[in-house]
C-alpha positions in Angstrom: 20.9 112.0 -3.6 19.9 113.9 -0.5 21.1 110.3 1.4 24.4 110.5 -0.1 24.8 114.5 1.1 24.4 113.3 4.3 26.8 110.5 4.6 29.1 112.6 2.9 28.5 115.1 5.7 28.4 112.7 8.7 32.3 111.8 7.1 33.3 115.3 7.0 32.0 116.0 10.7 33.9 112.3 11.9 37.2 113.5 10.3 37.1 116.8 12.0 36.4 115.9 15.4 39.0 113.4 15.2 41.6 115.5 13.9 40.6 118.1 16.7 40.6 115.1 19.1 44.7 114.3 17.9 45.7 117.8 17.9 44.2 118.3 21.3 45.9 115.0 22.5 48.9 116.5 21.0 48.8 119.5 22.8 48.0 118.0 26.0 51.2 116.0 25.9 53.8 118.6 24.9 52.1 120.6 27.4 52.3 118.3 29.9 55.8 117.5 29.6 56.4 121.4 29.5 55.1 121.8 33.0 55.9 118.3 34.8 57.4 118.6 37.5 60.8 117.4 36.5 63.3 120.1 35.7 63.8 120.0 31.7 67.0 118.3 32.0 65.9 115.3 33.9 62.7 115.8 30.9 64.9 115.6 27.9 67.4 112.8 29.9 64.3 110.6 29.9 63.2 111.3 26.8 66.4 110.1 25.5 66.7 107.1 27.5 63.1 106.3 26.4 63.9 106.7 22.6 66.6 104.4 23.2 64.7 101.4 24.3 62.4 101.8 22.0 65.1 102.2 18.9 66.4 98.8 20.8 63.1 97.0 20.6 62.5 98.1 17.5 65.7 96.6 15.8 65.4 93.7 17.8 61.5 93.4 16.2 63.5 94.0 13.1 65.8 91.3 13.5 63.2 88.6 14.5 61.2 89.6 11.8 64.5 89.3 9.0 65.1 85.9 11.0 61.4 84.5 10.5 61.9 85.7 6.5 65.1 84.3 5.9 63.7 80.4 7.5 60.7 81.4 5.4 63.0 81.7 2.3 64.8 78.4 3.7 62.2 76.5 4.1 60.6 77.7 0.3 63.8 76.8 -1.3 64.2 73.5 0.5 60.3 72.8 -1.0 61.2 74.3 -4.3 64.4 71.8 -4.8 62.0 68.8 -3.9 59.3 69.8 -6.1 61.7 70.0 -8.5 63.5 66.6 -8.1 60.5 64.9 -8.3 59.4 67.0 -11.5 62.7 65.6 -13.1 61.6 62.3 -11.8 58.1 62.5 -13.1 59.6 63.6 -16.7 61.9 60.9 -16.5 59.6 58.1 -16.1 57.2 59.8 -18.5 60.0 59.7 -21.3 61.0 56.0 -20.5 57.4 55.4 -20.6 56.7 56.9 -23.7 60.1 54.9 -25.4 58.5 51.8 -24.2 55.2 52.3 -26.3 57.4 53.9 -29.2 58.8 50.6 -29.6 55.7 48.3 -28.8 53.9 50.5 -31.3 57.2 50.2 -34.3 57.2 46.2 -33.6 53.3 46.4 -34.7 53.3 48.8 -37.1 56.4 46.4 -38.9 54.5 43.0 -38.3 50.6 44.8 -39.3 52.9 46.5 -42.9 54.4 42.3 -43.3 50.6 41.3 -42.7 49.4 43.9 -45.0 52.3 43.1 -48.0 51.4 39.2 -47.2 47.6 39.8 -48.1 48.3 42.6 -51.1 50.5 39.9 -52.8 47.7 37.3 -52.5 45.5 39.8 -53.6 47.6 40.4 -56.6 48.1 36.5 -57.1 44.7 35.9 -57.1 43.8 38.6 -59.2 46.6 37.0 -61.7 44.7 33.9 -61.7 41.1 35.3 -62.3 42.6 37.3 -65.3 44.4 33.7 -66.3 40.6 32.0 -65.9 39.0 34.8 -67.6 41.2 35.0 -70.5 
């Protein structure tokens, strides 16, 4: 338990030098650009200029980034449609298959129920003539 306090303590001392680490950092910048040597013209001029070409790079990033995505989709679609033709092929062939032994089985199922009517009619002719004999 005591273990656990003191992880839980190490955490809470980490977070708070970091976030007095940021804010210093913070501070040090807007101070910094407060008292640069560049009148606050030139300050806010360059500032400007600099948010700029980052807004630029960042919808260029944006664009490259929509571009990669849509060949992504592209490219999935492209595979979906394939996957899919040869599904339909697959069924296709399964169904033709599966016609095929339909009708192999039918033909046998009609010659085995001939077979079978041939040897019940014998059965019932010979069972005529030991009735015959025994009578």
């Amino acid at each position: 338990m005591n273990v656990e306090k003191d992880k839980t303590s190490e955490k809470s001392c980490f977070l708070g030098i970091m976030a007095s680490l940021l804010v210093g950092l913070s501070v040090g910048f807007v101070v910094g650009i407060l008292f640069a040597p560049k009148s606050g013209k030139e300050t806010r001029k360059e500032i400007k200029e600099k948010s700029e070409e980052l807004i630029e790079k960042s919808k260029e990033g944006f664009d490259t980034f929509v571009g990669k995505t849509r060949e992504y989709v592209d490219k999935s679609k492209s595979k979906l449609a394939e996957i899919k033709s040869r599904s339909e092929e697959f069924i296709e062939k399964g169904k033709e298959k599966i016609t095929d032994v339909s009708r192999v089985l039918s033909s046998k199922a009609g010659k085995a129920k001939k077979k079978i009517e041939k040897v019940v009619e014998k059965g019932k002719d010979t069972a005529k003539k030991v009735e015959e004999d025994l009578s």
